[in-house]
C-alpha positions as a Markdown table, in Angstrom:
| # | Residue | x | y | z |
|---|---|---|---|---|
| 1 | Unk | 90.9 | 24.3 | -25.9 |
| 2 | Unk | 88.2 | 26.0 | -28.2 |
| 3 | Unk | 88.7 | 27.6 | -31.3 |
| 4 | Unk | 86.8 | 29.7 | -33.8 |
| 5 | Unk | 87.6 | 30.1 | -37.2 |
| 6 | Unk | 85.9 | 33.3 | -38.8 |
| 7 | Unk | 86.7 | 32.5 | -42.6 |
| 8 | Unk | 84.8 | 35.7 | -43.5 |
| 9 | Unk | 85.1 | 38.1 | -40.7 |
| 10 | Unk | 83.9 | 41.3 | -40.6 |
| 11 | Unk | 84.2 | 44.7 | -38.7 |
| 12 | Unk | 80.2 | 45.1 | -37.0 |
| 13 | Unk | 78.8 | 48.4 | -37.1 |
| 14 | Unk | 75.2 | 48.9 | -35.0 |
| 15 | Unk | 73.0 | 51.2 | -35.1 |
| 16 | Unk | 70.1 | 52.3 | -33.2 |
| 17 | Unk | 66.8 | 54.3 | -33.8 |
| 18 | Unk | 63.1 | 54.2 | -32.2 |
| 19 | Unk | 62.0 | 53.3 | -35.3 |
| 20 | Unk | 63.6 | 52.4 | -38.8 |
| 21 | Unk | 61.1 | 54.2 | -41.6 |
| 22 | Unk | 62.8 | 53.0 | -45.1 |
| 23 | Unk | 63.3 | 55.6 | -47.5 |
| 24 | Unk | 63.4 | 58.1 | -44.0 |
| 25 | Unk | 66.0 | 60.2 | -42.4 |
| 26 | Unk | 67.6 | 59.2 | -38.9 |
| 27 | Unk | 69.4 | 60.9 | -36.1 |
| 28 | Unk | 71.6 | 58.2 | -34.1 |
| 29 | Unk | 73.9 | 58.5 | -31.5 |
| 30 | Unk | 77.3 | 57.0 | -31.8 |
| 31 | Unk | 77.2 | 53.4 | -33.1 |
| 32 | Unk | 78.4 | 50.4 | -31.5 |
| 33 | Unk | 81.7 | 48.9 | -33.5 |
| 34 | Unk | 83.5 | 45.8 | -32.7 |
| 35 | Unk | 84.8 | 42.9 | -34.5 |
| 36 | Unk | 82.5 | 40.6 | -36.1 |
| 37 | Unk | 81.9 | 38.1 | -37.5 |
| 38 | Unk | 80.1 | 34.3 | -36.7 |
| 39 | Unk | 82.9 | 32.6 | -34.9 |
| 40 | Unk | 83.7 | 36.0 | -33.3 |
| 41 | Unk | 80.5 | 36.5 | -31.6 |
| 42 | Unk | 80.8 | 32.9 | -30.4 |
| 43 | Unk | 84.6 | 33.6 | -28.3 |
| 44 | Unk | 82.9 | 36.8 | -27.6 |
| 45 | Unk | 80.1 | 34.9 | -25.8 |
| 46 | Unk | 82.5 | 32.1 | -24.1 |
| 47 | Unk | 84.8 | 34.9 | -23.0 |
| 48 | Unk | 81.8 | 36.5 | -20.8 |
| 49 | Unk | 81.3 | 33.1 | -19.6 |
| 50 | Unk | 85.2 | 33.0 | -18.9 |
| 51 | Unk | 86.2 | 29.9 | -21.3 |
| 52 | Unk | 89.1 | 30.9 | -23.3 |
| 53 | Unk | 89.8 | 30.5 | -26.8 |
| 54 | Unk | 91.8 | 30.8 | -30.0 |
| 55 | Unk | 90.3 | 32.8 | -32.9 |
| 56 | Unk | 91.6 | 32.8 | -36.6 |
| 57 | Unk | 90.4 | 33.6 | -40.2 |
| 58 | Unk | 91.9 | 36.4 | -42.4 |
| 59 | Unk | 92.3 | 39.8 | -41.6 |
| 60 | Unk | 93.7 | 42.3 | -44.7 |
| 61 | Unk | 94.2 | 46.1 | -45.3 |
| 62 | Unk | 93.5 | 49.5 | -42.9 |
| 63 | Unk | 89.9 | 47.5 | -41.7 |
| 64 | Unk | 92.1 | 44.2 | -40.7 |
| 65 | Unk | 94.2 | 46.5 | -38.5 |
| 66 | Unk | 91.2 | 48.0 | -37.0 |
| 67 | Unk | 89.5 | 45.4 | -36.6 |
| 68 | Unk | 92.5 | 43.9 | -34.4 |
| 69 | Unk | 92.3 | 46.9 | -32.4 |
| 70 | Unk | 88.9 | 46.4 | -32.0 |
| 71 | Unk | 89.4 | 43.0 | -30.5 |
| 72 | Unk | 92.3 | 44.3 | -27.7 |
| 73 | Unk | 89.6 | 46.2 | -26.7 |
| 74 | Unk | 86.5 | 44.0 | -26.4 |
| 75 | Unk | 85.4 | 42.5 | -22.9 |
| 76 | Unk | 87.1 | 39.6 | -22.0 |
| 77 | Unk | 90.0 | 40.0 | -24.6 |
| 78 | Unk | 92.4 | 38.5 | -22.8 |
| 79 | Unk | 90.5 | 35.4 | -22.9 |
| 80 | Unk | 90.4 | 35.4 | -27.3 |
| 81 | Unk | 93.8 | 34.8 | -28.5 |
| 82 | Unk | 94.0 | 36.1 | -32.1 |
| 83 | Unk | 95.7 | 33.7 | -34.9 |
| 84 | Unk | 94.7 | 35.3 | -38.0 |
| 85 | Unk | 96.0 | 34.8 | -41.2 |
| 86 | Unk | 97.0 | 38.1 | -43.0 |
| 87 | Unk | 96.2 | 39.0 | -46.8 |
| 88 | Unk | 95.5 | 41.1 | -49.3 |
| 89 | Unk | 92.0 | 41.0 | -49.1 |
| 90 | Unk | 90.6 | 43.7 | -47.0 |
| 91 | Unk | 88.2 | 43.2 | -44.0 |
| 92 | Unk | 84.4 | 43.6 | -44.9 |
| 93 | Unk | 81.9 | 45.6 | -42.7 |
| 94 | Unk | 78.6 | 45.1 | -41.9 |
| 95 | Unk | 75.9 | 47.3 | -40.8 |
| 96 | Unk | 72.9 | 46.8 | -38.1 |
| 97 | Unk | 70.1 | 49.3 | -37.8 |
| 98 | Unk | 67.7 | 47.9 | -34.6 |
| 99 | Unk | 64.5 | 49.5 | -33.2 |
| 100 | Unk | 61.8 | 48.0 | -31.4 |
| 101 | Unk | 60.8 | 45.9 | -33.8 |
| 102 | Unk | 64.0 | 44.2 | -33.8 |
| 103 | Unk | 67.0 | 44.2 | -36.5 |
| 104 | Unk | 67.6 | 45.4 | -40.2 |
| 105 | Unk | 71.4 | 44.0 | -41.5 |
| 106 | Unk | 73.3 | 44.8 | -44.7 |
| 107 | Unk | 77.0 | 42.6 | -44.9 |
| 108 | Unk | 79.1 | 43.1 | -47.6 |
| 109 | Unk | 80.5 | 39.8 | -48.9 |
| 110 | Unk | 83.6 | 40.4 | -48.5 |
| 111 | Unk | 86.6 | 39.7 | -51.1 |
| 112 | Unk | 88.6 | 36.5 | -52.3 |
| 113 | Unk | 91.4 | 35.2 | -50.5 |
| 114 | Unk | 94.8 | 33.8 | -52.4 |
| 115 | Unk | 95.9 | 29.9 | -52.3 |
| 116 | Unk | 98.4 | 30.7 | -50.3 |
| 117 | Unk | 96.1 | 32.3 | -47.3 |
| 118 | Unk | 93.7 | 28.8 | -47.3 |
| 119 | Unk | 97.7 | 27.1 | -47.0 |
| 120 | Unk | 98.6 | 29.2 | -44.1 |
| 121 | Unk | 95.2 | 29.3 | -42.4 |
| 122 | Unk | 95.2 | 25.3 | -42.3 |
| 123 | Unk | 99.3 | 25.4 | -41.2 |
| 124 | Unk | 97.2 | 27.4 | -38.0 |
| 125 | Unk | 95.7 | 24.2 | -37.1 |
| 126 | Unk | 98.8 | 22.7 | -36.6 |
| 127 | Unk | 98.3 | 23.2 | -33.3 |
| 128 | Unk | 95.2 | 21.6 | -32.7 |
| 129 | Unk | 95.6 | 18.7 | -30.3 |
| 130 | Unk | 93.2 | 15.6 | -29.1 |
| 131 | Unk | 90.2 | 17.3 | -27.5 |
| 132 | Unk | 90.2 | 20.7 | -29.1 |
| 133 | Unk | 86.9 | 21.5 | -30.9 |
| 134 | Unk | 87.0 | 24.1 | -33.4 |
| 135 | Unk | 83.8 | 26.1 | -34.6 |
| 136 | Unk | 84.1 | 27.1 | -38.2 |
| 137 | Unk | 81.3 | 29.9 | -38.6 |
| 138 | Unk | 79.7 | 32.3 | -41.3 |
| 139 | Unk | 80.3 | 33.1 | -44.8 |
| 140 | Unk | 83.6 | 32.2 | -47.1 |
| 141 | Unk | 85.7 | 34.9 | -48.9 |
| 142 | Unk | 84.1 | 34.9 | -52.5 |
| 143 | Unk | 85.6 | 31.9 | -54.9 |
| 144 | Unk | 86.5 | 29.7 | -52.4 |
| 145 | Unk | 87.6 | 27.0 | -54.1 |
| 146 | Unk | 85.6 | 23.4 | -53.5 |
| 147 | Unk | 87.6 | 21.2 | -51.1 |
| 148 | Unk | 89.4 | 24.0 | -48.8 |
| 149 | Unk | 86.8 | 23.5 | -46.3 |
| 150 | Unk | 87.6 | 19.5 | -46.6 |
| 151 | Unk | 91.4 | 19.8 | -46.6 |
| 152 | Unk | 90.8 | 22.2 | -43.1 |
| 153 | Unk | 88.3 | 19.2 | -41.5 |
| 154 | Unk | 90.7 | 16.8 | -42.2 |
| 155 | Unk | 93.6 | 18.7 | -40.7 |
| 156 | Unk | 91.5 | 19.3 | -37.5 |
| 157 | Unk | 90.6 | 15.3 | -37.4 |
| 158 | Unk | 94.5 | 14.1 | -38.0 |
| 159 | Unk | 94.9 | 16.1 | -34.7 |
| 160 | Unk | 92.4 | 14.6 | -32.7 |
| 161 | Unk | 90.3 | 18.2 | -32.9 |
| 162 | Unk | 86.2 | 17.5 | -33.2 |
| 163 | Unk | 84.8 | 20.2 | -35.7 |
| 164 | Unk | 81.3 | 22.2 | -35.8 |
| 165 | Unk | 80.3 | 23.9 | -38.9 |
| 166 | Unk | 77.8 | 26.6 | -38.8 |
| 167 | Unk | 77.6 | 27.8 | -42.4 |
| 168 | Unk | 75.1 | 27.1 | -45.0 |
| 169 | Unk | 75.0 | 26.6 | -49.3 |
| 170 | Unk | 77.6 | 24.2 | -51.1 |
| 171 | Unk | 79.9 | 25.1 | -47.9 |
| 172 | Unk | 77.5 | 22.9 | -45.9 |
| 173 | Unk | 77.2 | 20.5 | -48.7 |
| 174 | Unk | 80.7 | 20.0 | -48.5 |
| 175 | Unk | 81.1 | 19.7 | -44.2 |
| 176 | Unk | 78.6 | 17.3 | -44.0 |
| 177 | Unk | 80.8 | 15.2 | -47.2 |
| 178 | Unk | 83.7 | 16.0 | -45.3 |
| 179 | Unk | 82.7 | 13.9 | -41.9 |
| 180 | Unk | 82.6 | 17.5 | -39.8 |
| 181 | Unk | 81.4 | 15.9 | -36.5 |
| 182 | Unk | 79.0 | 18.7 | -35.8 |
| 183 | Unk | 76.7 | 21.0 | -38.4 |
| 184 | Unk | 74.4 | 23.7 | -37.2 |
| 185 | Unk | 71.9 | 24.8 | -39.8 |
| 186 | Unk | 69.1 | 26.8 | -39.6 |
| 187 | Unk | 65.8 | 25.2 | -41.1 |
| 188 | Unk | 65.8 | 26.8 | -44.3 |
| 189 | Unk | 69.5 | 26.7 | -44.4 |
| 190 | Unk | 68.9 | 22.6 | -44.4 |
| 191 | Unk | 66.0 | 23.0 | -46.7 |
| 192 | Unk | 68.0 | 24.9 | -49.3 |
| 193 | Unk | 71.1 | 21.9 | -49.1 |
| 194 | Unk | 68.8 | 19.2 | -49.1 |
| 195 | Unk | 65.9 | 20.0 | -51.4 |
| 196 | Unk | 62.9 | 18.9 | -48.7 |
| 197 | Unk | 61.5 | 21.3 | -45.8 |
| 198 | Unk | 60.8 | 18.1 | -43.9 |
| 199 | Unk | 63.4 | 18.7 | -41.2 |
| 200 | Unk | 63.9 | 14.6 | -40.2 |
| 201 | Unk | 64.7 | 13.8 | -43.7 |
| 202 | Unk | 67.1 | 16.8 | -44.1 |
| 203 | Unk | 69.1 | 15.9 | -41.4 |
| 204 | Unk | 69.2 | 12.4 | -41.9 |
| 205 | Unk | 70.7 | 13.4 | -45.4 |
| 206 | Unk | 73.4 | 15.4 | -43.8 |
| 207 | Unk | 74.2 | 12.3 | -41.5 |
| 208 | Unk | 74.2 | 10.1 | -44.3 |
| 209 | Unk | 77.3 | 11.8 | -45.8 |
| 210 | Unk | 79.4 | 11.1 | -42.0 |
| 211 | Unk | 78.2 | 13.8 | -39.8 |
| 212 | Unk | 77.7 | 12.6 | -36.1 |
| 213 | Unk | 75.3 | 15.4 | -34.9 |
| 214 | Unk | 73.1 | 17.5 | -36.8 |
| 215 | Unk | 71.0 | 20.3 | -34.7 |
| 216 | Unk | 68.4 | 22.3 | -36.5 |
| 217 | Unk | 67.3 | 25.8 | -35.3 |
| 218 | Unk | 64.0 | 26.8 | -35.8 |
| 219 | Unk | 63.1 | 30.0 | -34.3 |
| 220 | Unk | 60.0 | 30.3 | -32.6 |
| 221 | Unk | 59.4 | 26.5 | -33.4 |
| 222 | Unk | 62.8 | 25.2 | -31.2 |
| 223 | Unk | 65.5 | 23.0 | -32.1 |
| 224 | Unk | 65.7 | 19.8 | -33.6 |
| 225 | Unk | 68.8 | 17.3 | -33.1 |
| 226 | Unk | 69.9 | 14.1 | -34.6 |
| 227 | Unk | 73.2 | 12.4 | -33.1 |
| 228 | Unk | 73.7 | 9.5 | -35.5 |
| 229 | Unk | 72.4 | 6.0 | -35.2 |
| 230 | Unk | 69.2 | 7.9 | -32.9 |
| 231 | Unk | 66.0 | 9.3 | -32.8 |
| 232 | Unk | 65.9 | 12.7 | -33.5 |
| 233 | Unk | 65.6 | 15.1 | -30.4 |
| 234 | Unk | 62.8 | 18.2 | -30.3 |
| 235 | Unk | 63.3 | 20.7 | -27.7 |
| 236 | Unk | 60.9 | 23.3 | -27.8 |
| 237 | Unk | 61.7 | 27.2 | -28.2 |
| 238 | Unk | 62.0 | 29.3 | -25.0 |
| 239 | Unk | 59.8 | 32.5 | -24.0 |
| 240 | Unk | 59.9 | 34.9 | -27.0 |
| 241 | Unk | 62.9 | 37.4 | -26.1 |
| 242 | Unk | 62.2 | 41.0 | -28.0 |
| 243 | Unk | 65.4 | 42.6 | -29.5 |
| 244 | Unk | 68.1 | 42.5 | -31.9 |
| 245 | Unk | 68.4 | 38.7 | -33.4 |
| 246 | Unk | 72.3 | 39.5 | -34.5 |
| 247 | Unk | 74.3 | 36.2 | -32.9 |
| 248 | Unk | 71.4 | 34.4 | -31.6 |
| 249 | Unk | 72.9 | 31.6 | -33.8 |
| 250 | Unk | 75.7 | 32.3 | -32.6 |
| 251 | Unk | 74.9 | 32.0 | -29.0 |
| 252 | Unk | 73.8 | 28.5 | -29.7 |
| 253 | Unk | 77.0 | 27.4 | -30.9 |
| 254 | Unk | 78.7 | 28.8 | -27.9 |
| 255 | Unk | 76.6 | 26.7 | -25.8 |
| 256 | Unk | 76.9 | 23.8 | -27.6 |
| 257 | Unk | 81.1 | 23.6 | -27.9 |
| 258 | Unk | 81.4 | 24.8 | -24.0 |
| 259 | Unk | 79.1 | 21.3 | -23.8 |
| 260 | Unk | 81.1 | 19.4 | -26.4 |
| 261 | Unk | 84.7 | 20.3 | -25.4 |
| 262 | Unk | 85.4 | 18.7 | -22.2 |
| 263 | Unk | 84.7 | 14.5 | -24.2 |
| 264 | Unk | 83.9 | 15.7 | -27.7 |
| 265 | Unk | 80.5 | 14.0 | -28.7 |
| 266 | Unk | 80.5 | 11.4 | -26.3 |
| 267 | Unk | 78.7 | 12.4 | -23.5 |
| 268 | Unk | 75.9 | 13.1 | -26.3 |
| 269 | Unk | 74.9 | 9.7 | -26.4 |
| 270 | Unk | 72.9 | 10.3 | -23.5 |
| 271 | Unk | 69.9 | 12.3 | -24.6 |
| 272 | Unk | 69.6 | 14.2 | -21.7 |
| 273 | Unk | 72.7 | 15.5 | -21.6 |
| 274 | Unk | 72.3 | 16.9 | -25.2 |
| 275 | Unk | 68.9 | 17.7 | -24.4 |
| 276 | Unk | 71.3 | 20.0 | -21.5 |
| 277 | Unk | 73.3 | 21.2 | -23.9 |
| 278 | Unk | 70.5 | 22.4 | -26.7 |
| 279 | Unk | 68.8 | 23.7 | -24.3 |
| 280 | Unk | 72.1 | 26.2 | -22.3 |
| 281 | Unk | 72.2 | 27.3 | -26.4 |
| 282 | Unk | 68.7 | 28.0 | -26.5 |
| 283 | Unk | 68.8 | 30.7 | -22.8 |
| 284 | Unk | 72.0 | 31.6 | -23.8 |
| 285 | Unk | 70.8 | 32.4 | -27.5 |
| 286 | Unk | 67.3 | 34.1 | -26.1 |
| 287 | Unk | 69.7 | 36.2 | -23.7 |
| 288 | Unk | 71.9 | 37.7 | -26.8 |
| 289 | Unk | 68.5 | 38.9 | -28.1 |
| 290 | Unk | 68.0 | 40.8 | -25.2 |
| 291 | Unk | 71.8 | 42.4 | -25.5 |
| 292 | Unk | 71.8 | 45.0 | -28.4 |
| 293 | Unk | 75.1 | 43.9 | -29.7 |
| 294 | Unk | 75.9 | 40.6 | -31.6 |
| 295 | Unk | 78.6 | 38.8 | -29.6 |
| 296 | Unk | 77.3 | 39.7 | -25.9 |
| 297 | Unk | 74.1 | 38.1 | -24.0 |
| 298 | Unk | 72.4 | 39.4 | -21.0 |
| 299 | Unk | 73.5 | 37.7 | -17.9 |
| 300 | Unk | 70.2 | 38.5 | -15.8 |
| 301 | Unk | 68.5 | 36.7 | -18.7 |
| 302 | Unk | 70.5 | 34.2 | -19.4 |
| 303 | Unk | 70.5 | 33.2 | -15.3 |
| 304 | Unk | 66.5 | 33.1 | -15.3 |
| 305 | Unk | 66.3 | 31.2 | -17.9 |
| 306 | Unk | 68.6 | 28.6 | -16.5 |
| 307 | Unk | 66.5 | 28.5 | -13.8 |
């Protein structure tokens, strides 16, 4: 089984004009609304491939209920099995505004979450067993407290669950201290957490602290992987896909935990099955590009570019 865990999630509002003038006036049409959120967009994207999975974080006030709603009624719903922790703290939103030049996003951060939520929400992973993997993606609530996103690892890892975190700041810090099995940082994401833009000594930092797979993003420039005790791994970028960037990221994970879930990081150790794996992210991540919503990819995209 996959999970996601959304810590931050958020409901996704998109927008779309031929061209986004700032300080102009626009006439849209309707805009596009569904429930956001990292580790949302990535059981949105492994529910169009048909792979199943559970999906938790918090969900508070009139925008937590909505949001719910939202998720009965995405494609492939019945594929995302919703575990999420109610509180007080109310849902954020975000908003995207694309044109042809690609994709302008404003996310509020969201509010803080009580002690008692971060108990319940790791009481949720109860339920983990050997050979889950979870994805932990996005943004925490405002003062998380240092060692929540340890104390949720090591739950996962008492279970026999393998964990990827796709976050960056001291929450990435802390994964990578914490033995996640997995981190997904983008290039200046690593930079910023390990205070060099060389990306070989960034991830060998991150690897340092227990991590057994690091995989860098770098746009136009690939992806860069390190499973630990071998050579790093470059595999470079795909054709340039125009269109909204929202979930790329996101995409990448997707295809990286479909790859990861049936032996964990095992089957890694061969590089090119990783090498298979990076690069089912990469067409799966160009084809989200070419959907205009976060959280869906474009099939006749994604099947030529697995060709």
């Amino acid at each position: 089984m996959i999970w996601t865990l959304t810590p931050n999630p958020a409901i996704d509002t998109t927008y779309q004009v031929p061209t986004l003038t700032v300080g102009g006036v626009h006439r849209a049409a309707p805009p596009r609304v569904v429930a956001g959120g990292k580790g949302m967009n990535v059981a949105s994207v492994l529910a169009q491939l048909g792979v199943p999975t559970t999906v938790t974080g918090f969900l508070g006030g009139a925008a937590g209920r909505e949001f719910l709603a939202l998720l009965q009624a995405m494609p492939g719903a019945d594929l995302m099995t919703p575990r999420f922790v109610h509180t007080g703290a109310t849902t954020r939103r975000t908003i995207s505004i694309t044109d042809s030049h690609g994709g302008t996003i404003i996310n509020e951060t969201g509010a803080p979450v009580a002690v008692q939520d971060w108990d319940a929400l790791t009481e949720v992973f109860n339920d983990v067993r050997a050979g889950d993997v979870v994805a932990i993606c996005g943004s925490f609530p405002p003062e998380t407290a240092p060692g929540r996103l340890t104390a949720l690892i090591a739950a996962i890892h008492e279970r026999g669950g393998t964990v990827l975190v796709d976050t960056s700041g001291a929450p990435l810090t802390e994964a990578a201290h914490a033995g996640a099995d997995v981190l997904k940082p983008n290039e200046a994401e690593l930079a910023a957490v390990t205070g060099t833009d060389d990306v070989n000594a960034g991830m060998a930092q991150l690897l340092a602290g227990g991590t057994g797979l690091v995989v860098c993003s770098r746009g136009e420039d690939g992806l860069m992987a390190q499973l630990a005790g071998q050579e790093p791994l470059t595999v470079p970028a795909l054709t340039r896909t125009a269109g909204n960037p929202t979930g790329a990221g996101d995409s990448l994970v997707a295809g990286l935990v479909r790859g990861i879930s049936p032996d964990g990081l095992a089957a890694a150790k061969n590089p090119d099955q990783l090498r298979a794996w990076l690069r089912d992210g990469q067409a799966l991540a160009a084809a989200t590009v070419a959907s205009p919503i976060a959280g869906r990819f474009d099939a006749d995209v994604y099947a030529r570019l697995r060709a």
